[in-house]
C-alpha positions in Angstrom: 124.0 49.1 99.4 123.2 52.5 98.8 119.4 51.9 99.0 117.2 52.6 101.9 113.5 52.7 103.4 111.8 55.9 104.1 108.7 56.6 106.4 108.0 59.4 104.4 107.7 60.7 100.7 109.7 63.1 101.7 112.8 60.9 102.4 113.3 62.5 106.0 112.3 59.8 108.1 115.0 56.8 107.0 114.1 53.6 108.7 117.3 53.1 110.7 119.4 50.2 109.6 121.2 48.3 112.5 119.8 50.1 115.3 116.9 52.0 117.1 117.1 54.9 116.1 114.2 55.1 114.3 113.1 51.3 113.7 109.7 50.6 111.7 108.0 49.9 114.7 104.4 50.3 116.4 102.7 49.5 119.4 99.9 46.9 119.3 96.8 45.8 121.8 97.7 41.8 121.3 94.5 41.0 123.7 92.2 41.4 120.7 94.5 41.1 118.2 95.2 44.3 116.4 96.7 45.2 112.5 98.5 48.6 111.0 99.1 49.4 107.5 101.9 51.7 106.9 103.4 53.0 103.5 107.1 52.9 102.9 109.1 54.5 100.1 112.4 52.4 99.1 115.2 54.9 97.4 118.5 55.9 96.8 120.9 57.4 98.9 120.1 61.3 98.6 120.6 64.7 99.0 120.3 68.0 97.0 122.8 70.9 96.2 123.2 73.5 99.0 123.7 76.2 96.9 123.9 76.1 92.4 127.1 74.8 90.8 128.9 75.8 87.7 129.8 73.7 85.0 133.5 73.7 86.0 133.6 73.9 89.7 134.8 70.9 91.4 133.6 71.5 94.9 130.0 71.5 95.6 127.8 72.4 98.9 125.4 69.2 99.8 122.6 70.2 102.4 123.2 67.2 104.6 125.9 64.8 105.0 125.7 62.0 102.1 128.5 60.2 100.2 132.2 57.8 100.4 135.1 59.0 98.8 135.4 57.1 95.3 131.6 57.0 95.1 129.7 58.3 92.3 126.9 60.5 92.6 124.0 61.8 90.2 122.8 65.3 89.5 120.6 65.9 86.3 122.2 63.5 84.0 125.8 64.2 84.9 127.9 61.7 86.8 130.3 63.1 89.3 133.3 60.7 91.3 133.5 62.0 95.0 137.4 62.3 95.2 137.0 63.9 99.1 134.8 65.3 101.5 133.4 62.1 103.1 131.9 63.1 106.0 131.0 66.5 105.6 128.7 68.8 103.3 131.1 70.1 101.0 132.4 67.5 98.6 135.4 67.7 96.1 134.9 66.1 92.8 135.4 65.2 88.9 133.1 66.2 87.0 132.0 64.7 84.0 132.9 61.3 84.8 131.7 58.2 83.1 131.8 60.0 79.9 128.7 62.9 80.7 128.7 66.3 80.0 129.4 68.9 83.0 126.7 70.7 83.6 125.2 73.9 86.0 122.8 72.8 88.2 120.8 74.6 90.3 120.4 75.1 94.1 118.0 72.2 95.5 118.7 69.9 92.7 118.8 66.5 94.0 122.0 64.6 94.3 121.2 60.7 94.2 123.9 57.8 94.7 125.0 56.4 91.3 123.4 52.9 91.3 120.6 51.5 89.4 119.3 48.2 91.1 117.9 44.8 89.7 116.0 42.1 90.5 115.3 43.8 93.8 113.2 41.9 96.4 111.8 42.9 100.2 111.1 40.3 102.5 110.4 40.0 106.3 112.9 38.8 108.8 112.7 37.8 112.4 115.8 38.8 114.8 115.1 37.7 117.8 113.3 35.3 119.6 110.6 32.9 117.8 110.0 33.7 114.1 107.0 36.1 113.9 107.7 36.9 110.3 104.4 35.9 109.2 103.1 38.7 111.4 104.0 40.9 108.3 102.3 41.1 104.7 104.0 43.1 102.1 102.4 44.5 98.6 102.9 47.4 96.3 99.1 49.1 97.1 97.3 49.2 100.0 94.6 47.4 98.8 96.7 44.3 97.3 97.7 44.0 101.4 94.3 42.0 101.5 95.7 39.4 99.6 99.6 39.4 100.4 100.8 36.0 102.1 101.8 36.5 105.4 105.6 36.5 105.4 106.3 36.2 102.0 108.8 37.9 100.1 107.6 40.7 97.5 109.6 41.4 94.2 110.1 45.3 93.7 111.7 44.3 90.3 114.2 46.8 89.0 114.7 50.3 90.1 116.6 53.6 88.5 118.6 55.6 90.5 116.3 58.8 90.3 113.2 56.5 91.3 111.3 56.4 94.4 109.5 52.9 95.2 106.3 53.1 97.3 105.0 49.8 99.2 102.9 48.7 101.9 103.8 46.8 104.6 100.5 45.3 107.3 101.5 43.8 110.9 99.1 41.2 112.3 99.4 40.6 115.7 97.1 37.4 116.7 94.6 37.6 119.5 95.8 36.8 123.0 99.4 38.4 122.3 101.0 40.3 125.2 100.5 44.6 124.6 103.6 45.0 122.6 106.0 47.6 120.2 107.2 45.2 117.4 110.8 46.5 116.5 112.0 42.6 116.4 110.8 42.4 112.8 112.8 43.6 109.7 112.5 44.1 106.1 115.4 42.6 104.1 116.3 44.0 100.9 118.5 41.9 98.5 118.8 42.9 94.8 121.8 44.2 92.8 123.6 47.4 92.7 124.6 48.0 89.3 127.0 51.2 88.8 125.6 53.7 86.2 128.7 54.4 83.7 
């Protein structure tokens, strides 16, 4: 899917995805037992224009590496195909596709993945080792954490491409626990990816 978690508002800090490269992880004092909150942001795959396009260029300057070939992408309200460039910064497309107008955009206009998701839900996974899933609680505001069943799944709903999704996310690790950084635990995200023609 074309839909990831972010440490930041920003969308900087993507939660890696397969690796540790930059898990959601933190260290905990497991002799007296010891809880962190931390906000997450769920969005689309995104970028934004290196430099301003014309209404009838076909090759546009990204200002990082984003995109497959044959993949639609989003700027404004026009609908682009990626016909080449995977791989790199500089992308050559067709414009207007999907039946949208081409359009200038400006420099630093943000270049989202073309996919609108439903029924989109987040839940906590174990990888290794015993199940420690219920170590996690999950809710849409900080304060709702107080509440959230341990290791259930939480419903996000639907999501537009062009819309960031903030939740919360609170690791309880019991008392008596070895001095550990979680990075065993995951957040699964299952919904579906609908293409916006």
């Amino acid at each position: 899917m074309a839909i990831h978690l972010y440490e930041d508002i920003t969308l900087v800090q993507q939660v890696s995805e397969g690796d540790l490269s930059n898990p959601d992880d933190d260290t905990y004092n497991g002799t007296d037992g010891e809880s962190k909150d931390k906000e997450l942001f769920l969005a689309n795959e995104q970028t934004t224009l290196a430099v301003a396009l014309a209404s009838g260029e076909t090759s546009l300057q990204l200002n990082e590496l984003r995109f497959a070939d044959g993949e639609v992408i989003i700027i404004d309200s026009e609908q682009m195909r990626v016909l080449s460039g995977a791989g790199t910064t500089t992308l050559s497309v067709e414009r207007g596709y999907g039946g949208t107008a081409p359009a200038a955009h400006d420099a630093g206009a943000a270049v989202y993945s073309g996919y609108d998701y439903t029924g989109l839900v987040i839940e906590p996974v174990d990888t290794v080792g015993g199940d420690e899933s219920d170590w996690y609680a999950l809710a849409l505001t900080q304060a709702e954490l107080d509440t959230a069943t341990p290791g259930a799944p939480l419903n996000l709903g639907d999501k537009p491409h062009n819309v960031t999704v903030s939740l919360w996310r609170r690791c309880i690790v019991p008392p008596g626990t070895a001095i550990q950084n979680k990075t065993d635990l995951k957040l699964r995200i299952t919904g579906t990816e609908n293409p916006i023609l």
